[in-house]
Chimera marker file (.cmm) of the C-alpha trace (Angstrom):
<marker_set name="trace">
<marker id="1" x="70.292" y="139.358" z="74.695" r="1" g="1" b="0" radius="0.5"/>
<marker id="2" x="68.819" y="137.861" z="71.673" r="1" g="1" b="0" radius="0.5"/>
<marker id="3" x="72.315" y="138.056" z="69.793" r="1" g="1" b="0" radius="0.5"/>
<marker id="4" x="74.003" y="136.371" z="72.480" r="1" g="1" b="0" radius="0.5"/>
<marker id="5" x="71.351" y="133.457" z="72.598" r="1" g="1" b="0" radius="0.5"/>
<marker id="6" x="71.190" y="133.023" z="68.843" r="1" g="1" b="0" radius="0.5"/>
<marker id="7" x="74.850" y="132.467" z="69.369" r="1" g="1" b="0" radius="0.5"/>
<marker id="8" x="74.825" y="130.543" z="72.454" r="1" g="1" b="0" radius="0.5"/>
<marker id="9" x="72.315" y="128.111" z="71.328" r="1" g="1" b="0" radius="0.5"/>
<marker id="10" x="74.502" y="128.088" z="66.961" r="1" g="1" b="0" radius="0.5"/>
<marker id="11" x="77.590" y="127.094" z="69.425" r="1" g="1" b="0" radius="0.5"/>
<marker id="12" x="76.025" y="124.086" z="71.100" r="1" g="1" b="0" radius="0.5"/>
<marker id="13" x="74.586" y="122.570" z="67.786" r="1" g="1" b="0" radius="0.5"/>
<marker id="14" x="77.532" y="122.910" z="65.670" r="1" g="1" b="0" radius="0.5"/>
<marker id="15" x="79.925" y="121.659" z="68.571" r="1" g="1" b="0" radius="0.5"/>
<marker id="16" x="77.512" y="119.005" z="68.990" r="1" g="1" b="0" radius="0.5"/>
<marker id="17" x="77.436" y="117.764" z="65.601" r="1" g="1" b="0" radius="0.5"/>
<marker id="18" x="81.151" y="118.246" z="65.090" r="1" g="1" b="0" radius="0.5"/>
<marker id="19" x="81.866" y="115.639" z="68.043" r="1" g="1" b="0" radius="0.5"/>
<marker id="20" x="79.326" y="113.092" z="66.253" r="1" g="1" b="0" radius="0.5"/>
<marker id="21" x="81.089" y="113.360" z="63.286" r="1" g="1" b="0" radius="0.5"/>
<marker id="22" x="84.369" y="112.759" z="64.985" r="1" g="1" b="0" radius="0.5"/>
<marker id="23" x="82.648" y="109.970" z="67.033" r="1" g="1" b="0" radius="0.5"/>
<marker id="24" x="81.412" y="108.149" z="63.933" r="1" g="1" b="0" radius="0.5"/>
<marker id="25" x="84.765" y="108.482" z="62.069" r="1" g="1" b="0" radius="0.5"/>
<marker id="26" x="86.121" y="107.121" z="65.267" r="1" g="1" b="0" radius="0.5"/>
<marker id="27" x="83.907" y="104.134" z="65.243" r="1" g="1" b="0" radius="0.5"/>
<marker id="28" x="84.581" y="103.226" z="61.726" r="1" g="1" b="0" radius="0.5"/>
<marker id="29" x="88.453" y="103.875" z="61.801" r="1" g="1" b="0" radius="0.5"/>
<marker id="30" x="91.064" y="100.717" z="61.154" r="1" g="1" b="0" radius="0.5"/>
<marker id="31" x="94.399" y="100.283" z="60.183" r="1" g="1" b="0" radius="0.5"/>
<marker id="32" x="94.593" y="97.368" z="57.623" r="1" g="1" b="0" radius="0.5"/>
<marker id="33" x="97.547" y="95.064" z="58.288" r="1" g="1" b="0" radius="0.5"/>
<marker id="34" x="100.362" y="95.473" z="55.866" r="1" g="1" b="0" radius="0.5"/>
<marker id="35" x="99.761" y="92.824" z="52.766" r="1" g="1" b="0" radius="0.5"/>
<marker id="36" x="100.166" y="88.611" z="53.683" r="1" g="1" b="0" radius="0.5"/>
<marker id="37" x="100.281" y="89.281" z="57.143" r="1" g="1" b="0" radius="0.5"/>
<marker id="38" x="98.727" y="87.065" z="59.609" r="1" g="1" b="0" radius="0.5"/>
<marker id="39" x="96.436" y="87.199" z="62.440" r="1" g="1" b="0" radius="0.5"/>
<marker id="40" x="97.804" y="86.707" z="65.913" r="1" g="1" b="0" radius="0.5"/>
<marker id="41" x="100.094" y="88.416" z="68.451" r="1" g="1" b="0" radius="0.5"/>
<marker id="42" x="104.003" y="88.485" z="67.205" r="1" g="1" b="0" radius="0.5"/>
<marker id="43" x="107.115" y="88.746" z="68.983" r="1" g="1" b="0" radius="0.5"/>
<marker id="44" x="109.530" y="91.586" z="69.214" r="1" g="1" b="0" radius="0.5"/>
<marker id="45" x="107.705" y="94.486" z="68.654" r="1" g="1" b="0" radius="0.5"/>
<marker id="46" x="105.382" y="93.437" z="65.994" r="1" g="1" b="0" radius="0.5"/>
<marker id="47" x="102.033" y="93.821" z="65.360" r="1" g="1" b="0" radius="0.5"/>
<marker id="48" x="99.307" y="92.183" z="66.841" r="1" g="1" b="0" radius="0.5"/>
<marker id="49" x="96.895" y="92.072" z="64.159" r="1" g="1" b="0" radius="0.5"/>
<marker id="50" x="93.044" y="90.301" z="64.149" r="1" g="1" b="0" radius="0.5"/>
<marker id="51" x="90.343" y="89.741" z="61.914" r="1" g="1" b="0" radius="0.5"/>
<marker id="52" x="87.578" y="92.549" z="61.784" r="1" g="1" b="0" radius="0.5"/>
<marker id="53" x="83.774" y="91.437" z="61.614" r="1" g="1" b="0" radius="0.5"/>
<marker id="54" x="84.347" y="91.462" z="57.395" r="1" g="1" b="0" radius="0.5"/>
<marker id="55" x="87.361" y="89.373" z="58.142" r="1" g="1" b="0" radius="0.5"/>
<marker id="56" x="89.901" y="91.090" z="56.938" r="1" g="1" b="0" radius="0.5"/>
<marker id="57" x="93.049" y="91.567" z="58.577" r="1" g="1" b="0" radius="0.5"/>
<marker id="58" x="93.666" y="94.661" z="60.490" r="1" g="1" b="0" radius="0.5"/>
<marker id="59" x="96.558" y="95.660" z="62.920" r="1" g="1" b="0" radius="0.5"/>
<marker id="60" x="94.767" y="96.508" z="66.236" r="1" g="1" b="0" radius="0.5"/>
<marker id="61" x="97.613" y="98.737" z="67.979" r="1" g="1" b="0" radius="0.5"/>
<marker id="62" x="97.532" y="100.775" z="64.862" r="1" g="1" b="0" radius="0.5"/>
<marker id="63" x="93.574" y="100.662" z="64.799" r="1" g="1" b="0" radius="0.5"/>
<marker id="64" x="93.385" y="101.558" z="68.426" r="1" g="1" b="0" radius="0.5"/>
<marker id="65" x="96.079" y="104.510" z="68.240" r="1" g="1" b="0" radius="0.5"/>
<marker id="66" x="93.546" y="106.008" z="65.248" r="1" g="1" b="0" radius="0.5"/>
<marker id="67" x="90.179" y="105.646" z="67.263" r="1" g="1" b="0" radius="0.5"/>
<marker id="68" x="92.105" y="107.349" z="69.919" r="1" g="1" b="0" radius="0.5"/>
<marker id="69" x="92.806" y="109.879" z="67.899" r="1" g="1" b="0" radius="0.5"/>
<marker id="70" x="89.115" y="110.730" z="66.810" r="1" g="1" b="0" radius="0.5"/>
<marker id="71" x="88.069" y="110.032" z="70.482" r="1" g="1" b="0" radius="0.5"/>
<marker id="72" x="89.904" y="112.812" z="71.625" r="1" g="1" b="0" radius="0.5"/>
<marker id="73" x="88.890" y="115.242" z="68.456" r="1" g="1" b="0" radius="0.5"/>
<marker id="74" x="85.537" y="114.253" z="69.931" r="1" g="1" b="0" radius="0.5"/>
<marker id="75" x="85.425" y="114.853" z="73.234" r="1" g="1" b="0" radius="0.5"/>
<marker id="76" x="86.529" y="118.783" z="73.011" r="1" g="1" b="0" radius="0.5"/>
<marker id="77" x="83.599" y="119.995" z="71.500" r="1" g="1" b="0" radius="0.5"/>
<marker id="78" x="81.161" y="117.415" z="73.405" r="1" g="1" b="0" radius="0.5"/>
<marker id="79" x="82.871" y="119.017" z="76.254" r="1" g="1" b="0" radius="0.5"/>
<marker id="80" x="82.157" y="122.692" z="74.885" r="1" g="1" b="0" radius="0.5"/>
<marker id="81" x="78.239" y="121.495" z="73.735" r="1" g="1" b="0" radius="0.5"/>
<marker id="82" x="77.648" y="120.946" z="77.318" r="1" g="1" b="0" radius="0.5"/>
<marker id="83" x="79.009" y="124.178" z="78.847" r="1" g="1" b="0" radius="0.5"/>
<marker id="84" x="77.125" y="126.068" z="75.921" r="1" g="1" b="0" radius="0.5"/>
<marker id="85" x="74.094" y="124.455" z="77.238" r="1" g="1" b="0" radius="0.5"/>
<marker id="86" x="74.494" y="125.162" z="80.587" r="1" g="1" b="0" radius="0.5"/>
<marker id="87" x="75.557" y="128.853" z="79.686" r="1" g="1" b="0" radius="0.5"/>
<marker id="88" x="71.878" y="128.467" z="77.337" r="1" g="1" b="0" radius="0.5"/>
<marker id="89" x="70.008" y="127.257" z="79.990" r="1" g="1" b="0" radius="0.5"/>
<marker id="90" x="71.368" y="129.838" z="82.242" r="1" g="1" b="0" radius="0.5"/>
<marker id="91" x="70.594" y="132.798" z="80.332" r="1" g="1" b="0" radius="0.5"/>
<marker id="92" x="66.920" y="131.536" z="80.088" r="1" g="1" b="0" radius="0.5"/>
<marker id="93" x="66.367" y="130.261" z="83.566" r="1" g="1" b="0" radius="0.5"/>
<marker id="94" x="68.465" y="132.431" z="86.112" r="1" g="1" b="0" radius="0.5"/>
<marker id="95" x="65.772" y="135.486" z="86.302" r="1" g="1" b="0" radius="0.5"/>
<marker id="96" x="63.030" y="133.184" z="86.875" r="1" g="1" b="0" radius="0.5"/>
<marker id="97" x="62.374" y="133.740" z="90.812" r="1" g="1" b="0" radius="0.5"/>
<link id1="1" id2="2" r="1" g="1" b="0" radius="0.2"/>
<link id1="2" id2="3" r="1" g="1" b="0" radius="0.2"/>
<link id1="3" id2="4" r="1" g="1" b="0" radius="0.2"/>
<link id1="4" id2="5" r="1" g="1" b="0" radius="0.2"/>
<link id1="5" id2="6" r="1" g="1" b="0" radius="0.2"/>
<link id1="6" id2="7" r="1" g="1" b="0" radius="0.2"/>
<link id1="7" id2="8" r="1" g="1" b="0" radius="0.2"/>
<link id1="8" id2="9" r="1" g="1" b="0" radius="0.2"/>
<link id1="9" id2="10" r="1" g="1" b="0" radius="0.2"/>
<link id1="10" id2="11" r="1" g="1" b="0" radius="0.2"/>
<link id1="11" id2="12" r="1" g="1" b="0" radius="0.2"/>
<link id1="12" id2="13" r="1" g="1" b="0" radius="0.2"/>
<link id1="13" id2="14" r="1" g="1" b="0" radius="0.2"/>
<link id1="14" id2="15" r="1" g="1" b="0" radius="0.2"/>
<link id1="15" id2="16" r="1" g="1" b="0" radius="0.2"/>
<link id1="16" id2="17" r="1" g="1" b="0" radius="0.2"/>
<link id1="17" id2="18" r="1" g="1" b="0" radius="0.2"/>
<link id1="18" id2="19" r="1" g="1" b="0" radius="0.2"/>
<link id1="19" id2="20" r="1" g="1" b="0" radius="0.2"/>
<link id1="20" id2="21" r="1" g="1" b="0" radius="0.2"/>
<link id1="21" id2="22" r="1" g="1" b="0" radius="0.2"/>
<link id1="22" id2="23" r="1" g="1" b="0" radius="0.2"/>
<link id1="23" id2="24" r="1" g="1" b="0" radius="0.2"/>
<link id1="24" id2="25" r="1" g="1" b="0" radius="0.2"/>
<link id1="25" id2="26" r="1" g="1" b="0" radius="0.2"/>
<link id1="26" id2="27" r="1" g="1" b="0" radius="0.2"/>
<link id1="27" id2="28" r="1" g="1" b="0" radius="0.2"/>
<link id1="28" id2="29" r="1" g="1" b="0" radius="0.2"/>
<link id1="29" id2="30" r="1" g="1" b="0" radius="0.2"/>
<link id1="30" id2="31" r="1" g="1" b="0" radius="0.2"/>
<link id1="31" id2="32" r="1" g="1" b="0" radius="0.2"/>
<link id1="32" id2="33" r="1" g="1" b="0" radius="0.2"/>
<link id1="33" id2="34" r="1" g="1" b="0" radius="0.2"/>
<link id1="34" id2="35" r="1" g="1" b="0" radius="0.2"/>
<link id1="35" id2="36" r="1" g="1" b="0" radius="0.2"/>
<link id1="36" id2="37" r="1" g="1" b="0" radius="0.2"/>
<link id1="37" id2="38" r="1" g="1" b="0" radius="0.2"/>
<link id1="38" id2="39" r="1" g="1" b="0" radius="0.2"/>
<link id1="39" id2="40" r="1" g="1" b="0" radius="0.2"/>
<link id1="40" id2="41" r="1" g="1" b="0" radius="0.2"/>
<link id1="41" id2="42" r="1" g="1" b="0" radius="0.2"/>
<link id1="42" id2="43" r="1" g="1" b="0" radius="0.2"/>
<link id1="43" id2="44" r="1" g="1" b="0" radius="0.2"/>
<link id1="44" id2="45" r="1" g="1" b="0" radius="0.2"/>
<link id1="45" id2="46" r="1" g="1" b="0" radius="0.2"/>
<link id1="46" id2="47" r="1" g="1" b="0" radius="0.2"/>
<link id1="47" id2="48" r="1" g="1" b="0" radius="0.2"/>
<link id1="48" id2="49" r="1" g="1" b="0" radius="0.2"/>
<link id1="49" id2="50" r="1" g="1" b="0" radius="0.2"/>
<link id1="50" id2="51" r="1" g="1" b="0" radius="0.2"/>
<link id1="51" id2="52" r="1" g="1" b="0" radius="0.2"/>
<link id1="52" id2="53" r="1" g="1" b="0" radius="0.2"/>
<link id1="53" id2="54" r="1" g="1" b="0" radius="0.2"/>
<link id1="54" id2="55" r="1" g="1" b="0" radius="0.2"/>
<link id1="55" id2="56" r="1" g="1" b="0" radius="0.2"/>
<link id1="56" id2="57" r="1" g="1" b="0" radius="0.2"/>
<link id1="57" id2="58" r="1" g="1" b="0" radius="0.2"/>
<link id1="58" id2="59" r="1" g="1" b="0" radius="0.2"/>
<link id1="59" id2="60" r="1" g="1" b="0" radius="0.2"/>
<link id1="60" id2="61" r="1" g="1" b="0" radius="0.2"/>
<link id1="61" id2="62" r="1" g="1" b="0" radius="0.2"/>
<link id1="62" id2="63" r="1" g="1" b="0" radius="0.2"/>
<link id1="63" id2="64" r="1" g="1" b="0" radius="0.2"/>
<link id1="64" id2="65" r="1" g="1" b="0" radius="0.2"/>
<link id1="65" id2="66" r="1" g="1" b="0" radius="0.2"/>
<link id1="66" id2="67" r="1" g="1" b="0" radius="0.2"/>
<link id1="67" id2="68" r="1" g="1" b="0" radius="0.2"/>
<link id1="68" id2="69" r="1" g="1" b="0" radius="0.2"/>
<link id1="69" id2="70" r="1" g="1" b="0" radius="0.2"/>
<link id1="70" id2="71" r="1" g="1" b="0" radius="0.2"/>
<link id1="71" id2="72" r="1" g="1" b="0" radius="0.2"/>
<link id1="72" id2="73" r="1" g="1" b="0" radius="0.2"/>
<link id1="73" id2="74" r="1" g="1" b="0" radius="0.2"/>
<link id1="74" id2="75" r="1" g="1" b="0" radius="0.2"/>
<link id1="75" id2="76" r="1" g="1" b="0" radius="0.2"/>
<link id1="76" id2="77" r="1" g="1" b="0" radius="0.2"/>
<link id1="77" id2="78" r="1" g="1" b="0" radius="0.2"/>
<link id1="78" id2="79" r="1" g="1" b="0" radius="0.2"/>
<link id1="79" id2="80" r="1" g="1" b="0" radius="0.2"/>
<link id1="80" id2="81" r="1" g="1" b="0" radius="0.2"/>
<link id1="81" id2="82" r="1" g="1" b="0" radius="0.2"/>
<link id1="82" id2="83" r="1" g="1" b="0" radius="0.2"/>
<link id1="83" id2="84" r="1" g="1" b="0" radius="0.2"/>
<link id1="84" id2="85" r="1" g="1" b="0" radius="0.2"/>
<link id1="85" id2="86" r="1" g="1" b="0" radius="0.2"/>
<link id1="86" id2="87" r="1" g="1" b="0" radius="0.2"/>
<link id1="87" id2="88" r="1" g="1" b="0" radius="0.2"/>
<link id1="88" id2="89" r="1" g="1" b="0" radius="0.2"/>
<link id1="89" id2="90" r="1" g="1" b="0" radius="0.2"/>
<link id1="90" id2="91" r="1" g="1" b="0" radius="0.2"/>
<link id1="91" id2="92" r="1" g="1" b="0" radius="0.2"/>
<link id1="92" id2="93" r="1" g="1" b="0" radius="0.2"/>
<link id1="93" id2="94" r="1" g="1" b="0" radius="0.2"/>
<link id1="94" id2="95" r="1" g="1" b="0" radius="0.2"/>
<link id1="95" id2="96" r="1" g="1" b="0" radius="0.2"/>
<link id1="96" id2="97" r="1" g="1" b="0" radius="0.2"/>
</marker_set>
């Protein structure tokens, strides 16, 4: 029993800070606009690109395709963190009368 909680409680830590990493990559992911374009929304298929809080000029469908991306990375082992943690706190808790 102590093998299995050893790796029980290994499983929730490392999938835990596996989907922060993803998260923070997420959070600081961006898609620079191609060189001397401008901001605004085009026509025709083009980008719609915007100016980023250190005003340069990213392409936000790009951007927003990429923090998808690293959301989803993120959310599998958030996902598996909190079923290790209920299979933790099950194996600790579920003699107790």
């Amino acid at each position: 029993m102590g093998t299995v909680n050893v790796l029980v409680s290994a499983g929730v830590i490392i999938a835990g800070l596996l989907s922060g990493v993803f998260w923070v990559r997420a959070a600081y992911a961006k898609v620079s606009a191609k060189p001397g374009a401008n901001e605004g929304v085009g026509y025709g298929g083009s980008p719609v690109n915007v100016r980023d809080h250190t005003g340069a000029v990213v392409d936000f469908l790009q951007t927003y395709t990429l923090q998808s991306k690293w959301n989803s990375r993120a959310a599998l082992p958030s996902a598996a963190a909190a079923i290790l943690a209920a299979v933790f706190f099950l194996l600790h808790f579920a003699s107790y009368p």
